[in-house]
C-alpha positions in Angstrom: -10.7 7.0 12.1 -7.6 8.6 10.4 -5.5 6.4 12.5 -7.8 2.9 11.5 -7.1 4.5 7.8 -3.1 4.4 8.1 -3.4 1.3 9.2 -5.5 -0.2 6.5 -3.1 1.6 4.0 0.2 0.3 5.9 -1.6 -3.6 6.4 -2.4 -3.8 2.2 1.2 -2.3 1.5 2.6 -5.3 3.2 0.5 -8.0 1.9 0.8 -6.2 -1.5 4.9 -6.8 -1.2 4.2 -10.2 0.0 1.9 -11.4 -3.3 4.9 -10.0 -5.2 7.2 -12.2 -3.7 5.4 -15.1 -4.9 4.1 -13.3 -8.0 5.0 -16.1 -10.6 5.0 -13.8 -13.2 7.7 -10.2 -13.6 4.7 -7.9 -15.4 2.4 -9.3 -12.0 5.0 -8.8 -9.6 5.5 -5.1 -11.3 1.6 -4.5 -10.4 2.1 -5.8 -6.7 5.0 -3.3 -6.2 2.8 -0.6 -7.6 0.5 -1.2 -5.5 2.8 -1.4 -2.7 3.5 1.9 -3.9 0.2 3.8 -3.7 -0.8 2.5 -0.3 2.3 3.6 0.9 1.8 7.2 -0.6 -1.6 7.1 0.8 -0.7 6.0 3.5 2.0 9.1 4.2 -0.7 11.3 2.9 -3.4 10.8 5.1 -2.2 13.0 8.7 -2.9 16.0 5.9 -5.9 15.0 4.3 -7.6 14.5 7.8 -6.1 18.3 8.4 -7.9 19.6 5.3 
């Protein structure tokens, strides 16, 4: 499951970057690349929070 996880998080990071490149709008594009962001944070984060 952890590994199904990553790959979730890793799969909506890219499509996150990808709806910013067409983003017609800066302040949406700025929530795209956040979002980018998290998934890749949670993304890094998960190995240890299947440890725990």
């Amino acid at each position: 499951m952890p590994q199904d996880q990553i790959s979730y998080y890793r799969r909506r990071e890219q499509d996150e970057r990808q709806m910013a490149r067409v983003a017609p709008e800066p302040s949406i594009r700025r929530i795209h690349l956040d979002m980018a962001a998290r998934y890749a944070q949670l993304a890094a984060e998960e190995p240890h929070i299947a440890e725990s």
